[in-house]
Predicted model as a PDB file, atoms N, CA, C, CB and O in Angstrom, pLDDT in the B-factor column:
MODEL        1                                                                  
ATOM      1  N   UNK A   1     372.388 179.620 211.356  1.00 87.00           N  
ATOM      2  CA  UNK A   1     372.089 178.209 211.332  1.00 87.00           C  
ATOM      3  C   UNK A   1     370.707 177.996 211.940  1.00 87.00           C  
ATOM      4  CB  UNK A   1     373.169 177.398 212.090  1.00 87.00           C  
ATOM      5  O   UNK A   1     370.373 178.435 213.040  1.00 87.00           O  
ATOM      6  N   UNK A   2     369.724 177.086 210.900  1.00 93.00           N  
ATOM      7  CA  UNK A   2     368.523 176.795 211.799  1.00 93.00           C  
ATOM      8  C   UNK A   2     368.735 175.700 212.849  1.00 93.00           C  
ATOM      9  CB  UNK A   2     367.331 176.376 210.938  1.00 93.00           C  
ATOM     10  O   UNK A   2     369.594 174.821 212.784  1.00 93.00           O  
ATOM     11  N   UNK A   3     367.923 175.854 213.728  1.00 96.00           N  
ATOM     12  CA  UNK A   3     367.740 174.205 214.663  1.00 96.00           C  
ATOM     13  C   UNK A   3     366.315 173.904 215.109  1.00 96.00           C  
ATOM     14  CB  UNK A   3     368.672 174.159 216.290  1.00 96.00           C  
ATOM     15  O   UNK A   3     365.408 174.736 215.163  1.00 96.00           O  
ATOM     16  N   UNK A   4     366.245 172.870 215.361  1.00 96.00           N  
ATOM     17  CA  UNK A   4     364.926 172.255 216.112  1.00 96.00           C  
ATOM     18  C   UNK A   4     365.320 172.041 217.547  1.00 96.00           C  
ATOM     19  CB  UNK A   4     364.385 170.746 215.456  1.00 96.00           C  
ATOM     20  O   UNK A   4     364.917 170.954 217.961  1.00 96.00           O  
ATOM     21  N   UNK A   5     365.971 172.734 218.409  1.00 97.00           N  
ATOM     22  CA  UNK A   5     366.231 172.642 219.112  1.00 97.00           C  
ATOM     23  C   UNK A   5     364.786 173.429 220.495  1.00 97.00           C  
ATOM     24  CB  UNK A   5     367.557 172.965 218.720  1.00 97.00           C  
ATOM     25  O   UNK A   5     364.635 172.932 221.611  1.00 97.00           O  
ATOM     26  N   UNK A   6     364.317 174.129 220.201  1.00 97.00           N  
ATOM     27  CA  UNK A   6     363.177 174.856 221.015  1.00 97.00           C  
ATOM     28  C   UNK A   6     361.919 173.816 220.678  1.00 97.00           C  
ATOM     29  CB  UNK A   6     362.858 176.652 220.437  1.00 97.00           C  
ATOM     30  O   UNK A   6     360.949 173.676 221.422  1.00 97.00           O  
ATOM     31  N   UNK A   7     362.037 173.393 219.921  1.00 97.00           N  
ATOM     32  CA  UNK A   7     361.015 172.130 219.473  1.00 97.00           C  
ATOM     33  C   UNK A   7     361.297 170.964 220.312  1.00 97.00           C  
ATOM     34  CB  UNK A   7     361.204 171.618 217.863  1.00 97.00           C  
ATOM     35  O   UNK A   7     360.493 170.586 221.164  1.00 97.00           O  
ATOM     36  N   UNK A   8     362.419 170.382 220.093  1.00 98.00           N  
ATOM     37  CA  UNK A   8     363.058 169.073 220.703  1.00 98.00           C  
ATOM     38  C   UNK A   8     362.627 169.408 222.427  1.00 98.00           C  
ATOM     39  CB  UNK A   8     365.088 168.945 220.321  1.00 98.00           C  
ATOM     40  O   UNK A   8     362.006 168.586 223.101  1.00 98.00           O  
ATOM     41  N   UNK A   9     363.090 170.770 222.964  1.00 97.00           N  
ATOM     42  CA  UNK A   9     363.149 170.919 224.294  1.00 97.00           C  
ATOM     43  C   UNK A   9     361.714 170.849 224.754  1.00 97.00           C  
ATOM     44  CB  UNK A   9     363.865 172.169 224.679  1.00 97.00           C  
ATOM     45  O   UNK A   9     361.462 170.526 225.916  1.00 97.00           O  
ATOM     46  N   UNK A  10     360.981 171.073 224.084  1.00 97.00           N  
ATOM     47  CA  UNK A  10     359.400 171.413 224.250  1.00 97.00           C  
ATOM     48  C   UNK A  10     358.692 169.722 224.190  1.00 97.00           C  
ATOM     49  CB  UNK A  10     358.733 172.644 222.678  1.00 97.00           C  
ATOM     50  O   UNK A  10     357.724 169.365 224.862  1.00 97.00           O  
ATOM     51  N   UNK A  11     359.364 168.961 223.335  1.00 97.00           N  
ATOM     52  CA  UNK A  11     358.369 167.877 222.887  1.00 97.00           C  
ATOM     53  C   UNK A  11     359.305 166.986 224.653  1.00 97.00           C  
ATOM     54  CB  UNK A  11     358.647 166.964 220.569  1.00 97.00           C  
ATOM     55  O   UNK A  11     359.001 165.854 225.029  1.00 97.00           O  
ATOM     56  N   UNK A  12     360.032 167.598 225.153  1.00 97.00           N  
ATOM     57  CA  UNK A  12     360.711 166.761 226.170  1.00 97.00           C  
ATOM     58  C   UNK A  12     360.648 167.559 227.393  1.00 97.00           C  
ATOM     59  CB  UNK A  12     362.200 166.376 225.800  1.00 97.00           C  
ATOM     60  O   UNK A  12     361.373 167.397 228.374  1.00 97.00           O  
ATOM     61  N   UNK A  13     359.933 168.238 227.291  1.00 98.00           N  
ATOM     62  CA  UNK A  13     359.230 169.152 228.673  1.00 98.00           C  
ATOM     63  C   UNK A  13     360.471 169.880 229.466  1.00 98.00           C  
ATOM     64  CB  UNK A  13     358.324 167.955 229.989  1.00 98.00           C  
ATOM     65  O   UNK A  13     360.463 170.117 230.674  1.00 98.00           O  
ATOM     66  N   UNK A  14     361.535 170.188 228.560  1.00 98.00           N  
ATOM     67  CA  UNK A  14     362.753 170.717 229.586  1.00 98.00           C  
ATOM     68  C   UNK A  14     362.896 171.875 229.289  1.00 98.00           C  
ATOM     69  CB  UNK A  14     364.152 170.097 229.550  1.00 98.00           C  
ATOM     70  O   UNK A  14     362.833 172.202 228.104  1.00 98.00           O  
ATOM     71  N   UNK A  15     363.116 172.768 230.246  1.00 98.00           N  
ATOM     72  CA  UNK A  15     363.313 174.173 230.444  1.00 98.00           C  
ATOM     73  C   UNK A  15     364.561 174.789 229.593  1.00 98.00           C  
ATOM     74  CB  UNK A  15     363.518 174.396 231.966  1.00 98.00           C  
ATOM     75  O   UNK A  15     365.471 174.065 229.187  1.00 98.00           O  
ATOM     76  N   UNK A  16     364.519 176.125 229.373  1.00 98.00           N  
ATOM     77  CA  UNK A  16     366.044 176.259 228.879  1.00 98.00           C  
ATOM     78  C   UNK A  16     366.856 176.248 229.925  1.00 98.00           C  
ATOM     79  CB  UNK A  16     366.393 177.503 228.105  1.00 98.00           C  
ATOM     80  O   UNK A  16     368.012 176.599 229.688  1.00 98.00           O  
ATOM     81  N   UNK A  17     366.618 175.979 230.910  1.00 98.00           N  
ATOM     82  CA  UNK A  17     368.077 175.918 232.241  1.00 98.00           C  
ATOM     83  C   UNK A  17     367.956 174.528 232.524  1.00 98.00           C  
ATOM     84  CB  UNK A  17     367.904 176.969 234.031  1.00 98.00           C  
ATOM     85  O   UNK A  17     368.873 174.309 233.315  1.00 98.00           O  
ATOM     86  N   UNK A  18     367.259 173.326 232.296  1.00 98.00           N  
ATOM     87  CA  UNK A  18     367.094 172.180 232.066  1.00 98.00           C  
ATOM     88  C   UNK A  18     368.421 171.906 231.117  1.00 98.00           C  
ATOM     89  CB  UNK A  18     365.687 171.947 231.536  1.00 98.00           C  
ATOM     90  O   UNK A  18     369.444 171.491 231.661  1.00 98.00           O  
ATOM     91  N   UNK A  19     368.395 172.116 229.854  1.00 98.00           N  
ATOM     92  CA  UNK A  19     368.768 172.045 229.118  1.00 98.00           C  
ATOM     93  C   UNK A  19     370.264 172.508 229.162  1.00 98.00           C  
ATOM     94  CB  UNK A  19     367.974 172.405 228.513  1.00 98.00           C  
ATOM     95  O   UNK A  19     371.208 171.847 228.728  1.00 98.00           O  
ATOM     96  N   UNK A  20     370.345 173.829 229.793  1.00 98.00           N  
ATOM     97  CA  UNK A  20     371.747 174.094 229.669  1.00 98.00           C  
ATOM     98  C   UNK A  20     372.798 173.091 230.971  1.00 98.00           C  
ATOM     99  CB  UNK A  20     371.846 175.925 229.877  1.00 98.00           C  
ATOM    100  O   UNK A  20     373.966 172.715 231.069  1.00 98.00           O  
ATOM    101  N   UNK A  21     371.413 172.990 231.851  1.00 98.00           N  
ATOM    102  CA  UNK A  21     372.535 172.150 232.819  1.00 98.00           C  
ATOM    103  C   UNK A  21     373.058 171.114 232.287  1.00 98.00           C  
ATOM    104  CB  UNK A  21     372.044 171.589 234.078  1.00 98.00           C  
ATOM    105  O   UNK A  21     374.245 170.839 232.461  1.00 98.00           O  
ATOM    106  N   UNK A  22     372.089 170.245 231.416  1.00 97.00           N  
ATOM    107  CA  UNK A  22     372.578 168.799 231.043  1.00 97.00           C  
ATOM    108  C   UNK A  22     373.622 169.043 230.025  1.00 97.00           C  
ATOM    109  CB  UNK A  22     371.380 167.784 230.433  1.00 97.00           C  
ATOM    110  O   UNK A  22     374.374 168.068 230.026  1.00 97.00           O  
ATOM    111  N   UNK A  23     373.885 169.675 229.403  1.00 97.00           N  
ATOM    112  CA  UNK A  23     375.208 169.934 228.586  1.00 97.00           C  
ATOM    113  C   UNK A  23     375.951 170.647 228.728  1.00 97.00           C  
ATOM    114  CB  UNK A  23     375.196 170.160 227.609  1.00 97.00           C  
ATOM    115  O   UNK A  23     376.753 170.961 227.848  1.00 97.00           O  
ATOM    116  N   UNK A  24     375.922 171.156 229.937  1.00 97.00           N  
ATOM    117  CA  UNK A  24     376.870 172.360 230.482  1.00 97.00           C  
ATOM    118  C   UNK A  24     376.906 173.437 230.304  1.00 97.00           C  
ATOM    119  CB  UNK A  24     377.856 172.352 230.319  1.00 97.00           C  
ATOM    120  O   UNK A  24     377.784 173.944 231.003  1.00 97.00           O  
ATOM    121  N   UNK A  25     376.252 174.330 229.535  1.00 98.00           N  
ATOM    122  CA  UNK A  25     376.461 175.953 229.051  1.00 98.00           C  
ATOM    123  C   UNK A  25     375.238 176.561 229.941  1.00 98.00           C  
ATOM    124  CB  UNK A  25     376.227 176.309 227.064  1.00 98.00           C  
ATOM    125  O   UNK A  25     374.558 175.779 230.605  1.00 98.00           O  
ATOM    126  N   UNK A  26     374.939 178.061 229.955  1.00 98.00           N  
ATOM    127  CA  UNK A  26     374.447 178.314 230.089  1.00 98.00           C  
ATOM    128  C   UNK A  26     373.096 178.841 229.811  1.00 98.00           C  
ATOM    129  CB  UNK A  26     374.981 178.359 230.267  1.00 98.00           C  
ATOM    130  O   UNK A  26     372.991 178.788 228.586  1.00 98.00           O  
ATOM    131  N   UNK A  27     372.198 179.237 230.223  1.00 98.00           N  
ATOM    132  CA  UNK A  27     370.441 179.210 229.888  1.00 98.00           C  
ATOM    133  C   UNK A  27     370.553 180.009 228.880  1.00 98.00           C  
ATOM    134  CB  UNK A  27     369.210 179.817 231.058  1.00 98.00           C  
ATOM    135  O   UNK A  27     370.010 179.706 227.817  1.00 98.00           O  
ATOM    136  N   UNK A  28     371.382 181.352 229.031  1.00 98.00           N  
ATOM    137  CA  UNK A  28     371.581 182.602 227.938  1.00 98.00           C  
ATOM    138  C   UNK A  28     371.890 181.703 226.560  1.00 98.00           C  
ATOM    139  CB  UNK A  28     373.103 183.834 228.392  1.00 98.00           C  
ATOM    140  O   UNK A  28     371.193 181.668 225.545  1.00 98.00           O  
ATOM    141  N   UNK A  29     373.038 181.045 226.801  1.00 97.00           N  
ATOM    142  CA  UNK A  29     373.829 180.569 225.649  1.00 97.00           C  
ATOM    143  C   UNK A  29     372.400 179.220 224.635  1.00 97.00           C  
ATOM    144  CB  UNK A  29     375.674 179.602 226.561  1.00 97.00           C  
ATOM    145  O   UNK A  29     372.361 179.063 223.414  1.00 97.00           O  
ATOM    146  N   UNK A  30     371.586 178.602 225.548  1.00 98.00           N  
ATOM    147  CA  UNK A  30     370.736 178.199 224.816  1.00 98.00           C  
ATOM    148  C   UNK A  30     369.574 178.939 224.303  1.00 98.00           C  
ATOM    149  CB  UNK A  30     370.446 177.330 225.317  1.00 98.00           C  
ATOM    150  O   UNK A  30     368.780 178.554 223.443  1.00 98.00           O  
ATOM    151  N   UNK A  31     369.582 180.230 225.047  1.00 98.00           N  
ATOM    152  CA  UNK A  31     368.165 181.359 224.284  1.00 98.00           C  
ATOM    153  C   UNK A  31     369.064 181.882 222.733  1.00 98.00           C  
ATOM    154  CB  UNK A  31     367.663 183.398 225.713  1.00 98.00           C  
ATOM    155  O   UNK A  31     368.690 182.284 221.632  1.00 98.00           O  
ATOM    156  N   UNK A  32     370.067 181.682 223.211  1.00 97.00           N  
ATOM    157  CA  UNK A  32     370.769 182.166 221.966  1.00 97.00           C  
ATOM    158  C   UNK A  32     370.824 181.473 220.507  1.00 97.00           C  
ATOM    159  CB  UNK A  32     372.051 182.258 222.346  1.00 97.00           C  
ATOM    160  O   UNK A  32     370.546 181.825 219.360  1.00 97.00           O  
ATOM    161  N   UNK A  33     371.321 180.314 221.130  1.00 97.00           N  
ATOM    162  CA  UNK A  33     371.397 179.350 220.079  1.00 97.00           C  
ATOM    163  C   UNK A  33     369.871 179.104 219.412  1.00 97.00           C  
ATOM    164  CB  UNK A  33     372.042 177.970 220.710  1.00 97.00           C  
ATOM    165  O   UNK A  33     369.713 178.937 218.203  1.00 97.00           O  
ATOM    166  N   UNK A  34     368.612 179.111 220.537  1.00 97.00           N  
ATOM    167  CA  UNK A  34     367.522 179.045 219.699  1.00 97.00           C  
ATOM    168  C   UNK A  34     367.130 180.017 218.844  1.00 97.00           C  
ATOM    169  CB  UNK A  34     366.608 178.833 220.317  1.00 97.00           C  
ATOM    170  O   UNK A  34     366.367 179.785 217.906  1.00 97.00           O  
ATOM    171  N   UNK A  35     367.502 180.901 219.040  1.00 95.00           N  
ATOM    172  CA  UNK A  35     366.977 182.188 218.608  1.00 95.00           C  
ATOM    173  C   UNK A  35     368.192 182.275 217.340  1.00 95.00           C  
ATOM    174  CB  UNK A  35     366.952 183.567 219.985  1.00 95.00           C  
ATOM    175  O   UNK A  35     368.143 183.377 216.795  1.00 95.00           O  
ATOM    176  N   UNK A  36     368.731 181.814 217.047  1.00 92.00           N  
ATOM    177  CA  UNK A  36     369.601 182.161 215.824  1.00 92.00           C  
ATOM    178  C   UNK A  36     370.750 182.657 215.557  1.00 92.00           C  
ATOM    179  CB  UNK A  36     369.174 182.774 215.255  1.00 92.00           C  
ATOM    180  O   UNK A  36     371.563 182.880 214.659  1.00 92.00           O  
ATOM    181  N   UNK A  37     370.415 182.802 217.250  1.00 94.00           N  
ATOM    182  CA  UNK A  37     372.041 184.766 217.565  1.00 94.00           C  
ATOM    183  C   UNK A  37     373.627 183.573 217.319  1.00 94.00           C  
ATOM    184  CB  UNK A  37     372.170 186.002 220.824  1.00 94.00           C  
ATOM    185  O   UNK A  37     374.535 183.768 216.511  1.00 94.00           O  
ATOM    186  N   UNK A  38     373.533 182.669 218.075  1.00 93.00           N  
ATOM    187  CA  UNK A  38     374.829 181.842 218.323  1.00 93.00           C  
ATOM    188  C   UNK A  38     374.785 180.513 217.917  1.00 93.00           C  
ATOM    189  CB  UNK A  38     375.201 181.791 219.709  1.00 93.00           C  
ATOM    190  O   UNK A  38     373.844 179.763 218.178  1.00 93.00           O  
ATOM    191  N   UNK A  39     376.092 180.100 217.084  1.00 94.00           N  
ATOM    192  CA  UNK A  39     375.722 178.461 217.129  1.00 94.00           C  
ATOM    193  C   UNK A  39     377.117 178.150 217.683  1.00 94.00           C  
ATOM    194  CB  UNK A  39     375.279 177.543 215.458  1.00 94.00           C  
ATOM    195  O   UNK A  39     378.183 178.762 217.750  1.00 94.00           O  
ATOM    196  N   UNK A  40     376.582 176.718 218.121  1.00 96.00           N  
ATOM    197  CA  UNK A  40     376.619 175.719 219.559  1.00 96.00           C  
ATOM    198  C   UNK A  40     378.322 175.667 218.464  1.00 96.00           C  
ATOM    199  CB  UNK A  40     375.039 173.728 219.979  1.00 96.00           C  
ATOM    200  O   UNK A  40     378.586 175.948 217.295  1.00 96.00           O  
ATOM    201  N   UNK A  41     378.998 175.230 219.469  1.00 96.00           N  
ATOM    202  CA  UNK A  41     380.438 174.314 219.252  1.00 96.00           C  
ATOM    203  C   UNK A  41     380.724 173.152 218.780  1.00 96.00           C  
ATOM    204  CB  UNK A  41     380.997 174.062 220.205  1.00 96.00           C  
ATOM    205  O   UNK A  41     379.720 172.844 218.138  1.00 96.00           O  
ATOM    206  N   UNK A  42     381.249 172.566 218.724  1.00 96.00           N  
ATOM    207  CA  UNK A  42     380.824 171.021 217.986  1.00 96.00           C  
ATOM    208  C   UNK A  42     380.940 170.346 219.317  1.00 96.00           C  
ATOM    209  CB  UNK A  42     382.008 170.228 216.575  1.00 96.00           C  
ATOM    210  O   UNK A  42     380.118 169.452 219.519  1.00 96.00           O  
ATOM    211  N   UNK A  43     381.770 170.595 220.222  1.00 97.00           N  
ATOM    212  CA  UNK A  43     380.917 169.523 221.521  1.00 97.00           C  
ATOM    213  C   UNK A  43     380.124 169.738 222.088  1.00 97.00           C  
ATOM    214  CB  UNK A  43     381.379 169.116 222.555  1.00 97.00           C  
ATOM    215  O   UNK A  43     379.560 168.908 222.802  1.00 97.00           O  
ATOM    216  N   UNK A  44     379.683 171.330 221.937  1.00 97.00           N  
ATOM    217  CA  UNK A  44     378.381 171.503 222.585  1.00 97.00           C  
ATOM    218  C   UNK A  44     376.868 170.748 221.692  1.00 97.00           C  
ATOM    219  CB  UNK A  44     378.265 173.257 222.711  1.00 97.00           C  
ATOM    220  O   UNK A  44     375.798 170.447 222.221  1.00 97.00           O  
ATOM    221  N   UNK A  45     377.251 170.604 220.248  1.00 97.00           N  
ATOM    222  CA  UNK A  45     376.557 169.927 219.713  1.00 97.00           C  
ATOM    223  C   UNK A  45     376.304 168.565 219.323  1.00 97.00           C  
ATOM    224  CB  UNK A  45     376.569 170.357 219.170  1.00 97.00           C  
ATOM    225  O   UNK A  45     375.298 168.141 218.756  1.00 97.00           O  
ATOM    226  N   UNK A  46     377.344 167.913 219.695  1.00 98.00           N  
ATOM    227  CA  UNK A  46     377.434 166.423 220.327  1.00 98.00           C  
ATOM    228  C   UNK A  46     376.962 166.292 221.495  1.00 98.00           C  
ATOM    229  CB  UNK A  46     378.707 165.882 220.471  1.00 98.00           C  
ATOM    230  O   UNK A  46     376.585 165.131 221.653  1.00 98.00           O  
ATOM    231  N   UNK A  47     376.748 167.128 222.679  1.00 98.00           N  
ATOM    232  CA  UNK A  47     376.298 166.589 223.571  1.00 98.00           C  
ATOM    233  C   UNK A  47     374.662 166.541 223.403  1.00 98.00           C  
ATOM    234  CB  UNK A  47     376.849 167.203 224.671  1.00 98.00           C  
ATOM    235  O   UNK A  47     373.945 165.629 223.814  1.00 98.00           O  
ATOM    236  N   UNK A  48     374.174 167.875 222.620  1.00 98.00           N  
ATOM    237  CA  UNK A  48     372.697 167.995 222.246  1.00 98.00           C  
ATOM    238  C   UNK A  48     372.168 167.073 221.584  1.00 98.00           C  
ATOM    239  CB  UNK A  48     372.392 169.016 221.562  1.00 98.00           C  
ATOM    240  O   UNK A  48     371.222 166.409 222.005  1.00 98.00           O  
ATOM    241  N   UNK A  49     372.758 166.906 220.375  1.00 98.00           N  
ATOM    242  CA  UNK A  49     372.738 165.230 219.975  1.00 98.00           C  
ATOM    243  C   UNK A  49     372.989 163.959 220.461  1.00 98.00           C  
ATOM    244  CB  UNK A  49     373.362 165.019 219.226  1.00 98.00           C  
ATOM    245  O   UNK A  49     372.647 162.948 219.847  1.00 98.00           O  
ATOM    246  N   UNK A  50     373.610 163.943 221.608  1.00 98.00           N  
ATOM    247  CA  UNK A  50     373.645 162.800 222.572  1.00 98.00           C  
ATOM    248  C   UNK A  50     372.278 162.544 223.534  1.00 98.00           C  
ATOM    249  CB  UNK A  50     374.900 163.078 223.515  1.00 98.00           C  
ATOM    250  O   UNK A  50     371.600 161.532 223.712  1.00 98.00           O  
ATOM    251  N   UNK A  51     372.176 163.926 224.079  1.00 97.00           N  
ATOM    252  CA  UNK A  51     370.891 164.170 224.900  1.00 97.00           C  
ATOM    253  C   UNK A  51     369.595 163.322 224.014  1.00 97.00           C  
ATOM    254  CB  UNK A  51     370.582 166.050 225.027  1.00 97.00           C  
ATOM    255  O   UNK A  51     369.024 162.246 224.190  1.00 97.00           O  
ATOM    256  N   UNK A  52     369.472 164.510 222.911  1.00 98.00           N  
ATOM    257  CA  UNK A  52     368.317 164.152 222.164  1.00 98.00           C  
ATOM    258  C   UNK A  52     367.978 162.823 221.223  1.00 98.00           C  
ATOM    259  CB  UNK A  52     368.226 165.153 221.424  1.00 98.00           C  
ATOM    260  O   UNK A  52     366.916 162.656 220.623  1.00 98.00           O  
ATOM    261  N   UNK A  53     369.283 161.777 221.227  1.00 98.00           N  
ATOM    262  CA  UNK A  53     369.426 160.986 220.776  1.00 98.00           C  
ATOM    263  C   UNK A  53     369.032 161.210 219.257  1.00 98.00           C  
ATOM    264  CB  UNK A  53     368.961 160.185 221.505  1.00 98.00           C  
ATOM    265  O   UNK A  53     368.126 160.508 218.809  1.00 98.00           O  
ATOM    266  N   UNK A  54     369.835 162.420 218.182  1.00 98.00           N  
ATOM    267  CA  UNK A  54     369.657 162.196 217.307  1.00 98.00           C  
ATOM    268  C   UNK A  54     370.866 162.576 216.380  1.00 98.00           C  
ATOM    269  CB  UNK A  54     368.588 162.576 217.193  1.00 98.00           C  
ATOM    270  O   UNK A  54     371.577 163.192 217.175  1.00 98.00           O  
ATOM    271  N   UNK A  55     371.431 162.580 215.353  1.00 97.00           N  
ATOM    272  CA  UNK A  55     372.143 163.394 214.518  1.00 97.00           C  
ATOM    273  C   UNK A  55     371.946 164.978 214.939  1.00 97.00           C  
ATOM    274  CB  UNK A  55     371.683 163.079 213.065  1.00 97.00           C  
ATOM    275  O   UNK A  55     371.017 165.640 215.403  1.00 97.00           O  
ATOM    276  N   UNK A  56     373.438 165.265 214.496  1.00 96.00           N  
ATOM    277  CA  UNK A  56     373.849 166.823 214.837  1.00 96.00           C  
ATOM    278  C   UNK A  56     372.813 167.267 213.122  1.00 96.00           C  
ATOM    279  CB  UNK A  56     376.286 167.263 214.911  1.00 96.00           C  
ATOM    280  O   UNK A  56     371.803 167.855 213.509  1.00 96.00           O  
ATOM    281  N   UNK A  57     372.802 167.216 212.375  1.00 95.00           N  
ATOM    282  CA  UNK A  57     372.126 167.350 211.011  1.00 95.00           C  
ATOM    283  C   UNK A  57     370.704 167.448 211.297  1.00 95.00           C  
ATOM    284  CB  UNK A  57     372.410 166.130 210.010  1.00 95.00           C  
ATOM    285  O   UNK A  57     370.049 168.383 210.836  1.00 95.00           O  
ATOM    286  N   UNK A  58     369.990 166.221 212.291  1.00 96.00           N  
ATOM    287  CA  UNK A  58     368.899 166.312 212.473  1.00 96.00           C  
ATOM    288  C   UNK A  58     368.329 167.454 213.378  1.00 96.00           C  
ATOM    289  CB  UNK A  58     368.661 165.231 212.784  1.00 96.00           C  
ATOM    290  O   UNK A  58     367.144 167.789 213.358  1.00 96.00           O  
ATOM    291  N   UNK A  59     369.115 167.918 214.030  1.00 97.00           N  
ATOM    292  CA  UNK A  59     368.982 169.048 214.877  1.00 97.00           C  
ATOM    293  C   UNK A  59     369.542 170.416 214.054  1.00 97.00           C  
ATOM    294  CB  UNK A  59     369.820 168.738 216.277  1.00 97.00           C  
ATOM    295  O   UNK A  59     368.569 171.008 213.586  1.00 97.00           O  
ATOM    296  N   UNK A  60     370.392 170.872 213.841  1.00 96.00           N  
ATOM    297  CA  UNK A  60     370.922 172.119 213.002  1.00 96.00           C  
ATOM    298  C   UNK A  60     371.055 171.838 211.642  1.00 96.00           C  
ATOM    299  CB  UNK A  60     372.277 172.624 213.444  1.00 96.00           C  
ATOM    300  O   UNK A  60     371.589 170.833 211.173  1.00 96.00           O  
ATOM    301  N   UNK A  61     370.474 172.898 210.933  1.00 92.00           N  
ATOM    302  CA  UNK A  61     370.691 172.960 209.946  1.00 92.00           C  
ATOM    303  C   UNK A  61     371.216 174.253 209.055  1.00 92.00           C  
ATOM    304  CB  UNK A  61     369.818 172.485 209.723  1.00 92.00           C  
ATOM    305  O   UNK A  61     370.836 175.423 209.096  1.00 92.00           O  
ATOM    306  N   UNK A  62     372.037 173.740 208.390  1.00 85.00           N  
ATOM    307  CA  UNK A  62     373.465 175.047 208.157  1.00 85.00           C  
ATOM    308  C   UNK A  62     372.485 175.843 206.857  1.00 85.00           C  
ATOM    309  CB  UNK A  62     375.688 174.144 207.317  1.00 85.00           C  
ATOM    310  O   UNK A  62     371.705 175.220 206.137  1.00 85.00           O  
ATOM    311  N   UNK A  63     372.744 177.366 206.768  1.00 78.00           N  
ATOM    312  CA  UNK A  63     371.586 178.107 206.151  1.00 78.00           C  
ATOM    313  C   UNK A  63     373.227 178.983 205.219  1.00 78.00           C  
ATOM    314  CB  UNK A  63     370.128 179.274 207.605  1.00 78.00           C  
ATOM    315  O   UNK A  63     374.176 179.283 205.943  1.00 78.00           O  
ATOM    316  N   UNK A  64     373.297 179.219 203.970  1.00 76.00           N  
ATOM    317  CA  UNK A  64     373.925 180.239 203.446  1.00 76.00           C  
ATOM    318  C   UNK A  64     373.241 181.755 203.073  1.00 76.00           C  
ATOM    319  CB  UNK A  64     374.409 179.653 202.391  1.00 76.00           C  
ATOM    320  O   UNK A  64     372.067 182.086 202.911  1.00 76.00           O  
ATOM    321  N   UNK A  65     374.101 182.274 203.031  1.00 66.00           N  
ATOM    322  CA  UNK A  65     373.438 183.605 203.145  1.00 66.00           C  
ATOM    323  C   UNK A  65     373.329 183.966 202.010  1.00 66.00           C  
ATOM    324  CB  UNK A  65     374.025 184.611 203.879  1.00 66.00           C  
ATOM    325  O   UNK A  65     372.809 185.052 201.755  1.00 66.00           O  
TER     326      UNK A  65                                                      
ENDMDL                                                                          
END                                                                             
């Protein structure tokens, strides 16, 4: 799955441990998710979309193989 998520964190000056605190997971679990290795949960991705105030769509985007 792609995301704009290393983008979003960047245009909002927050760290990846910034980031994992405000939604609860950990710093690993967001290097992950940026990087492609893992995708987020659906409440972990409601809360990213809550944070970032945007659609879960506007942030991830589902890739077939």
């Amino acid at each position: 799955m792609k995301n704009r998520l290393k983008v979003l964190r960047a245009e909002n000056n927050y760290t990846q441990e910034d980031l994992a605190e405000y939604i609860g997971v950990s710093r690993q679990t967001i290097n992950a998710i940026e990087k492609g290795k893992f995708d987020p949960s659906l409440p972990t991705a409601f809360r990213i979309s809550k944070l970032f105030k945007l659609s879960i769509e506007d942030i991830f985007q589902f890739e077939e193989n």
